[in-house]
Every structure is written in C-alpha cells, then in structure tokens.
C-alpha angles and dihedrals in degrees: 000000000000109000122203109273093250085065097047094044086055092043095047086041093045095051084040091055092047092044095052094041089061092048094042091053097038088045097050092035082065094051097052100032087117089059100115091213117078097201097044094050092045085052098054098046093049094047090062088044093050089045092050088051100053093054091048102051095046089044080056106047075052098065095041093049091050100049088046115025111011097044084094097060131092112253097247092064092034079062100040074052104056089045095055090044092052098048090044086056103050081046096060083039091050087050105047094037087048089053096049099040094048099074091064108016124083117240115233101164110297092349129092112195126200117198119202121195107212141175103266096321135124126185134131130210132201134218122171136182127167095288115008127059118202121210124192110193126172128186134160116263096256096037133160118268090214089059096044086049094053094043081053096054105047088041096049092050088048080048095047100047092038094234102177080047093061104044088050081054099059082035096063099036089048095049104036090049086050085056095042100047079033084065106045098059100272089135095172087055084094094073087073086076090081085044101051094040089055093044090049091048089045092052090045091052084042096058093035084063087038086061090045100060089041078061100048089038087070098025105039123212084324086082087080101064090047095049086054088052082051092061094039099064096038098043112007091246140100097210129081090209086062094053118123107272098245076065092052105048091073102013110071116237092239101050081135090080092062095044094045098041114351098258106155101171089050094068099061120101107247087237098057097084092035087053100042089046102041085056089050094051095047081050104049075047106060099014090083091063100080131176088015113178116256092261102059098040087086086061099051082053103056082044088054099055094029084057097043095044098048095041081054089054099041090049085053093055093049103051094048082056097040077057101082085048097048096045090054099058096020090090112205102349122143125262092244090053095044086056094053110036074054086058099049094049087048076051101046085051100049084038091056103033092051081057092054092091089059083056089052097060080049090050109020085220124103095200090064091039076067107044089053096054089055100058096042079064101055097047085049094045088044087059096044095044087048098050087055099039102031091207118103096207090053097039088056097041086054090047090039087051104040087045093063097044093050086043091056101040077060097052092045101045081048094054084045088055094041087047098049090047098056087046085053092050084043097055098039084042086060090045103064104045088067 
C-alpha cells in the first residue's frame, strides 16, 4: 500500500524520534551514571534528549516542507523562509527546555546552570537557544576549585558565542539549500553532502579550540593539569590523542597546546583544511552539470573523486612546500602551527582557484579570471596569516610570499605542459612526413 507523503513523513519522524530518544538516553545515562542523585540525573539526561529531539524533529519537517512546499519558491524567499523558520524553532526550544530546566537549575542572567554531584567525574555539557544558555556541570563532592573553574570557563565560552546555535544554524541552511537545488533537477548537488558534513565536523572542532583558549585565557597554562584531571576521571587517560574516539571526532588530539600556551591553530590535524578545501573544489567542479542524464551521471562521479582525491593531495603537496617559507617569516611559531598555517594557505589557494571558472563567466578571460583569483587569495591568506601571527608585517610578507610561489609553481608546471605539448606536435609532425 503506498500512503500520501505527508503519512509517511509523520510515521518515518515519528520511528526516528523514537530511535534517537533511546540513543540519546542510554548514551547520556552512561555519561552521568556516576551522578549520586537519581532525579537529577534522570533530569539532565532527559533535558539533552528532549533538546535532541526537538532539533531533529524540526531539521527533519525542513526537509519535508522544502521538497514539498517551498520548492516553488526564488531563492532569496526560500531563504528569508528557512530563517524564519529557523528562528521560530530555537524560540519554541528555548520555551519548552526553559520550562523544564527551571524547576532544578539555578538562573544567572540568560544561563541556567545545572550542578551534578557525582562519584570522582567531571564533565560539562552546553545547550543553547536565542536567549537561554543551558549549562550541565558535574563535579565530585570534594572537587578541585582549579577544574570547576575550568569547566566554567570552556562551557561558558561555548554559552556566550552560542556555539551549538551557530552550528544549527549552518545545519539547517546547508541542508535545506542541498534539498532545494536536490529538487529542481541540480543532480550533482548531492555531492555538497561530503562538503557540508566536513565543514560541520571542521566548525565543531573550531569552537571546541575557541573554548580552549577561553579556558587558558583565565587559568593560565595550569589549565592544562586540570584538563588532564579532567581526562582522567572521565577516561583513565592524560592525553587528549588517547581519548575514546567519540571524544576525538569534535574535540582536536593536541588540545594540550591551547591549554599550555594558547596555541589554537596547533591543535588542528594537518588533514582538516586539505580536506575541506579539496570537497569544495570537486564540488565547484561537478555542481555546474546539472540534470545530467542517467548515463552520464557515473562519469560526473569518477570526476568528482578523481578531482577530490587529486586537489587533497595537491594541497598536500603545496603546503609541505609553502613550510620552509613559512618557517622563515613566521618568527617563533611552533612546529604544529607552522604546519598548519602552511596547510591552510595550501587550502585558501585550492578553495579560490577551484572558483576561477565562476570569474570567468563575470570576465569572459580567463587571464583575469585568474588575477582575481589571485588576489582574493592573498587577502584571504593575509587574514589568515594575521589571526595566527597577530603581526601585520609578517602576516603580509607570508601572503606576499606565498602569493608568488604559488604563482611560479603555476607558471612552471604550465611551460612543462606547453613543452611537452610542442614535443608532442614535433614528433607527430615528424611523423608524419615520413
């Protein structure tokens, strides 16, 4: 029996609610099941679940109004949509958590902060809404002050910037623009899902480290011992890189640089921006072919892996050579964030050059295409080269730099092409007169 889309969108929501409500409580159970009170336990676990739920639930109605109802609609009120939708949505969240939290959290401003006693953990969890902020913390009953007031401190940045707004935020947009360009016939559009996951995983990472170094701005390098403390009660381990994985998948393996010396882009695994950028070139690449027939949808595939694959490793490449360079003007910086700053340089230029066929539909040239892209690069490069090393003559001496070698590998590998290709004519050339 085939039911109408609208039954099938309730039954499907209703089993995947269900399904996550059960993960969700048997998951966070796990996590507090040192916490000595029952109800309060009970309370937390069902507050995250609830809050889950609720995004869930909403992410999903999304999807089914825009590939429904709001596939009709321009992009630019199909956006004003989707932001009204999303606002409309944290504000009901914000209501019915606030009224369930209330009853057992205490009120400081916007934040509503929950304390757990527990049997030798500490951990700290983040909720946030529009307005509220709520804050799970959970500490033994004789704990250390140093360790609650880092917990404090990296929850309450993750509370003042709204990060788990923010990343809803690029949760809901991301998803909702895949459906609507899914729906009107864009069929490589698809190949943003890779994209959007990296980039989700990336800004989660991002804010985990901007909440580090919120926590080593007010403790000092002594947030590192009690960060250790930290792992140890919740994993049996001192080091971040041992963590269970479900640790490691948001929280960054060298977490120990920000809390011993505030050094953010240290932390990053060399691989993140490669990665990031090389999706977002084999995206730029195939996205443009749409409605393709069925048999040549295959193709458009293999292009896009061949395309992702060989810009990571590329960008790889570039950056290991963009590291001498960097080392030389980047002053004292570690070795871990000149290797990365080296590797998001590499990843501004594979991000902006994949873009230079869209300038070209603005200049039809492809030699400005291609200054422009260029530039865009080093403004982008001079930024990020200015958040890490927080001097603007060395940040433009790196972009300036880097400009010019990436500028003159170009122009090498393009006289070995052109070489190769009038050999090619000679030879053929001789060939034939034969």
């Amino acid at each position: 029996m085939k039911f109408p889309p609208i039954i099938n969108f309730i039954i499907g929501t209703t089993l995947s609610l269900l399904f996550i409500a059960y993960i969700e409580h048997e998951v966070y159970h796990r996590e507090f099941s040192s916490v000595r009170d029952a109800l309060l336990r009970s309370r937390a676990v069902n507050t995250i679940m609830l809050f889950s739920v609720l995004l869930t639930a909403e992410l999903s109605t999304l999807i089914f109004l825009s590939l429904y109802y709001l596939r009709g609609l321009s992009l630019g009120f199909f956006l004003g949509v989707v932001a009204a939708y999303f606002v409309l949505s944290m504000l009901v969240n914000d209501a019915l958590i606030y009224v369930y939290v209330r009853g057992f959290g205490s009120r400081v401003g916007r934040y509503i902060v929950v304390r757990l006693i527990s049997d030798g953990k500490y951990n700290g969890f983040t909720m946030s809404t529009l307005y509220h902020d709520f804050i799970i913390v959970m500490h033994p009953e004789r704990y250390d002050g140093g360790v609650v007031d880092l917990i404090n401190a990296h929850e309450g940045c993750h509370a003042m910037y709204k990060h788990a707004l923010v990343l809803g935020a690029v949760l809901f947009l991301g998803v909702s623009l895949l459906v609507y360009f899914g729906v009107r016939g864009y069929s490589m559009v698809w190949t943003g899902v890779p994209l959007l996951a990296v980039l989700l995983l990336v800004l989660a990472r991002s804010l985990e480290l901007h909440a580090d170094r919120a926590a080593y701005d007010r403790l000092g390098p002594r947030s590192l011992d009690y960060f250790r403390m930290v792992l140890g009660s919740l994993f049996g381990v001192d080091d971040a890189r041992r963590a269970p994985i479900r640790s490691r998948v948001t929280h960054p393996g060298r977490r120990d640089l920000v809390l011993l010396r505030g050094d953010v882009i240290g932390a990053y695994a060399p691989w993140e921006f490669p990665l990031l950028a090389s999706l977002f070139a084999g995206f730029l690449v195939v996205v443009p072919a749409y409605d393709l027939p069925g048999a040549y949808l295959r193709l458009a595939l293999l292009i896009y892996v061949g395309v992702v694959i060989g810009s990571f490793l590329l960008t790889i490449l570039l950056g290991v050579v963009f590291r001498p360079v960097v080392r030389l003007f980047s002053g004292d910086l570690g070795d871990e964030s000149v290797v990365n700053l080296s590797m998001m340089g590499a990843s501004v230029f594979t991000a902006v050059f994949a873009a230079s066929p869209a300038l070209y539909l603005v200049y039809h040239v492809w030699l400005y295409s291609n200054i422009t892209a260029a530039l865009v690069s080093f403004l982008l490069l001079s930024l990020v080269s200015w958040l890490v090393l927080r001097s603007v003559g060395r940040a433009f001496v790196v972009a300036v730099v880097l400009t010019v070698v990436f500028i003159a590998l170009n122009f090498l590998l393009y006289s070995m092409l052109s070489l190769a290709h009038a050999l090619y004519v000679h030879v053929l050339f001789r060939g034939g007169s034969y």
